[in-house]
DRENNU-554533 format. One record per residue: x, y, z of N, C-alpha, C in turn; residue in one letter. Coordinates in steps of 0.05 Angstrom, whole numbers, plus 5000, padded with zeros to 4 digits. Layout:
N
XYZXYZXYZA;...
# end
This chain:
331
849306581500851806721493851306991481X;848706961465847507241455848007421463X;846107331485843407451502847207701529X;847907541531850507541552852107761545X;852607651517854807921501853008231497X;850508251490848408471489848608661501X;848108351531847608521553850608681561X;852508621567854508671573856008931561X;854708861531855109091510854009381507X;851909301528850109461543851309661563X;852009491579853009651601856309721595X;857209611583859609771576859509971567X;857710101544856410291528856610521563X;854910461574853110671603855510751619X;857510501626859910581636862010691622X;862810681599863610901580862411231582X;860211221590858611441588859311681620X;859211411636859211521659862011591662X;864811451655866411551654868111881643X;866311861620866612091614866112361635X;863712321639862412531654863412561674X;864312291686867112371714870012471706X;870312441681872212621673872112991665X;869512981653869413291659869013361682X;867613321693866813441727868913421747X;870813261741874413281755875413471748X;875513441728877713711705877013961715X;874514011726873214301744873914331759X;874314171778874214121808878014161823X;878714321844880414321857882214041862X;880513901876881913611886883013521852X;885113441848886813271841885312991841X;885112811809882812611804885212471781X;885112191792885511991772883511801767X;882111761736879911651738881311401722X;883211271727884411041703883210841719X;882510821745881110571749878210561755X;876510481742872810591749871810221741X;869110221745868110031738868409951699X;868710141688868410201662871410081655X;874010141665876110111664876909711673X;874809601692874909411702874009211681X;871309221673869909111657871309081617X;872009291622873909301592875909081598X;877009011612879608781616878508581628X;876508601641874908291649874408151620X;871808361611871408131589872508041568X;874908181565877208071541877607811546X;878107701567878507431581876207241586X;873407481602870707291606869107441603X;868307431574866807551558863807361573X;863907201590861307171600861907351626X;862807461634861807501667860107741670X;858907741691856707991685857308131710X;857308411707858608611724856108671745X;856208651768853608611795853909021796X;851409061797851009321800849709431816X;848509631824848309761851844209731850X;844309581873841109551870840309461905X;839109661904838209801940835909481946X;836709351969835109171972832509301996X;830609241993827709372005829109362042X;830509172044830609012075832709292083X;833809502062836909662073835509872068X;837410132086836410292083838510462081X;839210802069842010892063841311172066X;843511322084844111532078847111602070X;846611782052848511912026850312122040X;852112152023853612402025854512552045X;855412372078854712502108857612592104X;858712812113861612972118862412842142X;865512672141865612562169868112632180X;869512832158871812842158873513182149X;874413402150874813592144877513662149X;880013752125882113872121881714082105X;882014222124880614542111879214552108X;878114672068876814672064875914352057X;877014212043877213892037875813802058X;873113612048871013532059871713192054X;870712992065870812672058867412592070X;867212472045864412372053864112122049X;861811942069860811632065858411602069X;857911452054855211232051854911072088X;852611182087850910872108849310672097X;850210452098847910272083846210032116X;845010082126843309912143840709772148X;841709552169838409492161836509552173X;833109602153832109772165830109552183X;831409522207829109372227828509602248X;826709582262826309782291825609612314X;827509742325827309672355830109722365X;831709602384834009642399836009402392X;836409272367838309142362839809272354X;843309172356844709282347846209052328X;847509162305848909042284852509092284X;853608852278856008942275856809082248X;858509242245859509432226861409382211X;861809402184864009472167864509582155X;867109792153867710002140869409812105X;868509982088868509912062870010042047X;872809872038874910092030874610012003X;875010241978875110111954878310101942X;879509951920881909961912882210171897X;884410181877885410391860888010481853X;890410251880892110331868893810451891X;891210561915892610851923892211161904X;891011101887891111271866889011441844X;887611151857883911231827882710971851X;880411021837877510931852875911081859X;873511001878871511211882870610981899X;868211101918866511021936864010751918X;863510901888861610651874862810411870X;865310421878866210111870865809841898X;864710081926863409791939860309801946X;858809991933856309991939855409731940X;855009501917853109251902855309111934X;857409061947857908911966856309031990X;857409301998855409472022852509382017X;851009371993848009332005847309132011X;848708941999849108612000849108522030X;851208642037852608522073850008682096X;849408882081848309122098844708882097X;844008802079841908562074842408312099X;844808302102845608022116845708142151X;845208512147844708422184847108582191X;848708772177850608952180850809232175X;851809362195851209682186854209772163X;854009812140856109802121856510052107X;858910152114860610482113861810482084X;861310542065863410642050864410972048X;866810872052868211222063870911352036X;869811572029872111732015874411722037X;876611692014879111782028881211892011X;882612062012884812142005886311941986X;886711981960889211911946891311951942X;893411821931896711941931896612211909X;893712331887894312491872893612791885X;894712741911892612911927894212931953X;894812631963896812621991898312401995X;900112412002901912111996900212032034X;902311692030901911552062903111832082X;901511782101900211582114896411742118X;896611902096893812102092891111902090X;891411642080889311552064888911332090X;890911272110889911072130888911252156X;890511502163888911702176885611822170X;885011792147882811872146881011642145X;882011392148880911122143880011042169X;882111112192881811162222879611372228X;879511512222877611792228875011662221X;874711572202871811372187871411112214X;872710992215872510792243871610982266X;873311122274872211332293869711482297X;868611502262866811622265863511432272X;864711232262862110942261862510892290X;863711012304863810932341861611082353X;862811352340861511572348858411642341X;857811562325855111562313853611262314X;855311022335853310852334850810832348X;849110902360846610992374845211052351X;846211272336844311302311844211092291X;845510962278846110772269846110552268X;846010452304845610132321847709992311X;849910052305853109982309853409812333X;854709622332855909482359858609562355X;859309752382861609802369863809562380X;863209402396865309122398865309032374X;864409052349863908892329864208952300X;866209072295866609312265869209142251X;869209132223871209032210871709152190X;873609112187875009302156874409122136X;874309232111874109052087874709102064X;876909142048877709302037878809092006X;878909191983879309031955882209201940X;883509061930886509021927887909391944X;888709611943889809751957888209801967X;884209761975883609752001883709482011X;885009232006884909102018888009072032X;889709222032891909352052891309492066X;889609722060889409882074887509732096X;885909612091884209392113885909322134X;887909182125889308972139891909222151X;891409392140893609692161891709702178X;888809822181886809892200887809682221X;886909372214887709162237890009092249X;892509192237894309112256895809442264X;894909562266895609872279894009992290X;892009802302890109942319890610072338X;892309902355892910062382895110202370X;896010382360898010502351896210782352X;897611062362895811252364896711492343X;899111362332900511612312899211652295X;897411392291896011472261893411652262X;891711592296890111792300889812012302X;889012232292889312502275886612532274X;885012822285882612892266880912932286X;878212862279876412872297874812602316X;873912592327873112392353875212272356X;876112322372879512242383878312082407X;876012092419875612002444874111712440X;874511702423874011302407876111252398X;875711002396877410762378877210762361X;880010732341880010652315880810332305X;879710152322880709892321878409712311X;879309612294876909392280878209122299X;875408922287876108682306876108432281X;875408502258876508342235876308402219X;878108332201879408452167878508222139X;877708392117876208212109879008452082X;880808132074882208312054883008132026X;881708342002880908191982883408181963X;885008141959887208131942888208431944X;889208421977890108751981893508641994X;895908711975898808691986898508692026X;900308582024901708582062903708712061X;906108642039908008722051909808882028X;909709092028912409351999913609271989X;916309052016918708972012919308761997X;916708591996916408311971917108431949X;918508191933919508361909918908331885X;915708241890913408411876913208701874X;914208761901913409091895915509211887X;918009071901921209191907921909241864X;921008951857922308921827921509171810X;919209151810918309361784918709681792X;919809621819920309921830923609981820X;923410051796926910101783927410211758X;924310331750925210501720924210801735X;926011061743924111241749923011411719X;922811381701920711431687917411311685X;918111121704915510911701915010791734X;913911031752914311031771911310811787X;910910611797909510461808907010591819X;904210451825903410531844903910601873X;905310421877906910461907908510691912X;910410741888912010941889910311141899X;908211201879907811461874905411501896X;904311261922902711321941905211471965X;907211241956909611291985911311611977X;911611611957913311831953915911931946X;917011501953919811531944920311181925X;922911181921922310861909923010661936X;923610471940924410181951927010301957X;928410341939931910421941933210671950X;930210911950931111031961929811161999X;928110932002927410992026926910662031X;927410452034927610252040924910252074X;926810382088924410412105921810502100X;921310752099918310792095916510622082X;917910422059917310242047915909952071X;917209942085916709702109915809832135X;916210132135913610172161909710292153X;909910252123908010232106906009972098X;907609812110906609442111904609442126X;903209372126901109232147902708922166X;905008832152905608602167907708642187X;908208952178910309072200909609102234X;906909092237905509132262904108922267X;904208702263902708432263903408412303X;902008372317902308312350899608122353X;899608022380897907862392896008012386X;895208252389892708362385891308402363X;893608342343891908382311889208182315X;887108342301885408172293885207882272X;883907702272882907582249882407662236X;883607472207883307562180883007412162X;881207482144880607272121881607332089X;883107262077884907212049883607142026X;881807382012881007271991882007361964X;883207151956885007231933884407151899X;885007231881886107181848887806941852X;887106881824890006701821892206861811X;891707031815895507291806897707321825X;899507051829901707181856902307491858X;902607641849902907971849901207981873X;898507861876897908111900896407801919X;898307691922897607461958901507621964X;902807721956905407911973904807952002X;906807762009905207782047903907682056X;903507452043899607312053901407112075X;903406962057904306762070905906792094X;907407052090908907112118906807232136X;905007312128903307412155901907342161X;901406932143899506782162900906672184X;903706682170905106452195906006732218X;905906872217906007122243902807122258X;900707032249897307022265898106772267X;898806612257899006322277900706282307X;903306512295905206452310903306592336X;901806752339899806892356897606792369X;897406482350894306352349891906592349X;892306762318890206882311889006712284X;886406712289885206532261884906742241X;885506592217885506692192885306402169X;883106532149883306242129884306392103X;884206252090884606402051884006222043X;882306402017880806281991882106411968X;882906171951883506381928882406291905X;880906321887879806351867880606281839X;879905991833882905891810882106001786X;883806101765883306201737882206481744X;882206581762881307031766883807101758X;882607361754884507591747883707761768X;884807951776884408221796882008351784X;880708441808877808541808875108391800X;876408101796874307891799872107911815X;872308091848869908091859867508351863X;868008431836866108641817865008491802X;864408261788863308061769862807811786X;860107721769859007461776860607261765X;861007091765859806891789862906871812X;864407071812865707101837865807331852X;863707461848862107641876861207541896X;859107341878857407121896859506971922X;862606861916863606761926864506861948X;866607171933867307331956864807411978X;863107521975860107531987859707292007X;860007021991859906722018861706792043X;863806882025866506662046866906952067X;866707202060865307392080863707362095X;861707302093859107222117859707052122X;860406872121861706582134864806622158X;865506832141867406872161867007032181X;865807302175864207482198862807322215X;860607222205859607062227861006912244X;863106742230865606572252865006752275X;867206972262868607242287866607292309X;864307422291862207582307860407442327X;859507212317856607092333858506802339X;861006802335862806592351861206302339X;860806372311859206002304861605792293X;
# end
């Protein structure tokens, strides 16, 4: 129990530290930065509750190999950059892919919040993308799924270098990237959202790996708390307007709004917090109604961002490779 609290006391200390420093180096910087959600911000409200759980951190396994900082994306001057995490075998195999969305809200996050999963999956035999994208403090919808498309596009385009299969790429995304996941998969064939560069690929994943990420606006999970405008939602303030006053944009912002035969499979890994399974249940019975497979796990006694801490990293981490593999190698 010591030894646990120390350590913990430890790294809260480092992520305090690091927060800061991403707060001055914003405050410089052009782009528009909300830093209210970071690992530092996560771990402060985890362990009020589980003062044992220990926060899994970024540690390069010998078998992966990574390049940093690649530009895949350009508005204007406004650059977007992602991580490659792969494995380093040689020869002519190719690996299936997943692009790695982190949460925030729509609003705050950063690319470090899926590294410790990217090197993990990228270990298990996957080439694994984490990609900057656009926030609402910066661009409202539909900016942050366009440039999410452009990232798919670009893992098409660069698979030769990479050994991408590109029959074989999935989204994977944790609470507003795990919407935005499950937007990638059911608007694939949709071309409005394609914008940008390599237009002459696909932006279609072939399974969605979505971690306690909303389905649907119009649940009134989102609809309710959308009604003080001094105290305007995350949703509000990605979409741009409230529930009441654009009702639509609100529901062609769903991911369950485009649910067809073609959506991919999807796997449901959830909190025990009803706030964010919104949609789970209507849009399993729409992939059934399709006979598309999809399972859910949900996680009894979590709180949100449970799959940043042990011992339910480890889990989300199973029931992902267990489910990729289903999809991919058909076991």
């Amino acid at each position: 129990m010591l030894k646990s609290y120390i350590k913990n006391s430890i790294l809260f200390f480092l992520l305090s530290i690091g927060i800061v420093f991403s707060q001055e180096k914003n405050s410089k910087g052009i782009i528009p930065r909300d830093t209210s959600y970071t690992l530092y911000s996560a771990a402060k409200k985890m362990y009020k509750k589980f003062p044992e759980a220990r926060l899994v951190t970024d540690i390069l396994p010998s078998s992966v190999k990574v390049k940093k900082d690649i530009i895949y994306k350009r508005i204007g001057n406004r650059k977007l950059s992602l991580n490659v995490y792969y494995p380093a075998i040689k020869g002519e195999k190719y690996f299936p892919g997943i692009l790695m969305i982190y949460g925030g809200g729509w609003r705050s996050g950063d690319i470090s919040l899926s590294i410790p999963m990217a090197e993990r999956l990228a270990a298990k035999g996957f080439v694994t993308v984490t990609a900057e994208y656009r926030l609402s403090k910066e661009a409202l919808y539909p900016a942050a799924v366009i440039d999410l498309k452009t990232a798919v596009r670009w893992m098409r385009a660069n698979a030769l270098k990479f050994h991408i299969d590109t029959n074989k790429i999935a989204a994977y995304g944790c609470s507003a990237g795990g919407e935005l996941a499950a937007f990638l998969g059911t608007t694939g064939n949709l071309k409005k959202f394609d914008k940008g560069e390599y237009l002459n690929h696909s932006s279609c994943v072939e399974a969605i790996v979505n971690v306690d990420g909303n389905l649907d606006f119009t649940d009134t999970n989102y609809t309710a708390p959308d009604s003080n405008p001094l105290k305007p939602t995350y949703a509000q303030l990605w979409l741009g307007s409230s529930f009441k006053e654009n009702p639509k944009l609100w529901k062609d912002a769903s991911p369950i709004t485009y649910v067809t035969k073609n959506s991919p499979p999807q796997i449901f890994i959830n909190s025990a917090v009803p706030r964010f399974h919104a949609g789970r249940d209507s849009m399993i019975k729409l992939l059934n109604k399709y006979h598309i497979y999809s399972e859910v796990h949900t996680l009894p006694g979590t709180i949100h961002t449970f799959w940043l801490f042990q011992p339910w990293f480890e889990k989300t981490f199973s029931y992902t490779i267990e489910f990729l593999d289903k999809i991919f190698h058909k076991k």
